[in-house]
C-alpha positions in Angstrom: 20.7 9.3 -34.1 19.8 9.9 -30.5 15.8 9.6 -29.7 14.2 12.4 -27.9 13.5 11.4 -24.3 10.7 13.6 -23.9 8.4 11.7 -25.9 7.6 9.1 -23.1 5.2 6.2 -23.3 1.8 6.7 -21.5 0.4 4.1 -21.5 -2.1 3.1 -18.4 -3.8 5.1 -16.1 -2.1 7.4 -13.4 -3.0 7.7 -9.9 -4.9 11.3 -10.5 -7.3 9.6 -12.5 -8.5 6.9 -10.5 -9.0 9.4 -8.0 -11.1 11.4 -10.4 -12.9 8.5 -11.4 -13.8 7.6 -7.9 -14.6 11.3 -6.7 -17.5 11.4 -9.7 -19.0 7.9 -8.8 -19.2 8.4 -4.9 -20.8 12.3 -6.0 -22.7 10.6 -8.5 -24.4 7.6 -5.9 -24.6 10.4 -3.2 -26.6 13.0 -5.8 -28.8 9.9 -6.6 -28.9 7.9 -3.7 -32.4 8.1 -2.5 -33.3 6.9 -6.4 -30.4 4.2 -6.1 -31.6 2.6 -2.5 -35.5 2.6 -4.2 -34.7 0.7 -6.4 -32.3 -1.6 -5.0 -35.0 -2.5 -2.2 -37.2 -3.0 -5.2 -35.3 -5.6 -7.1 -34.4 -7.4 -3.3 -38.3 -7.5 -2.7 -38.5 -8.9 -6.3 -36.1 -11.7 -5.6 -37.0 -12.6 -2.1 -40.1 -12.7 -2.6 -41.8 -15.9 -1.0 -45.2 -15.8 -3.1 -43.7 -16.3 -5.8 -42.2 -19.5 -4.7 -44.5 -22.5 -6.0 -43.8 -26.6 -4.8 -43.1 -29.1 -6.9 -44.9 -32.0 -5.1 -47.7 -29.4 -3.3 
């Protein structure tokens, strides 16, 4: 008994869809990006914050 060849594996992702994937994220951070940059200076300004730093020996 001979298989059918046109039942191929797919397994993995093609080339198309990455590119897909990639078009909606870049569309998606340009629709949101003035949302996306607030709130990353936010969590910088969190972080980097020296007032928040306290000594150990002060």
């Amino acid at each position: 008994m001979k298989k059918n060849k046109k039942h191929l594996s797919r397994k993995g992702m093609g080339t198309v869809e990455i590119v897909i994937i990639i078009a909606v994220l870049v569309s998606l951070a340009l629709i949101f990006r003035q949302g996306l940059v607030k709130y990353g200076n936010k969590i910088m300004d969190f972080c980097f914050d020296d007032s928040k730093i306290t000594t150990a020996f002060g």
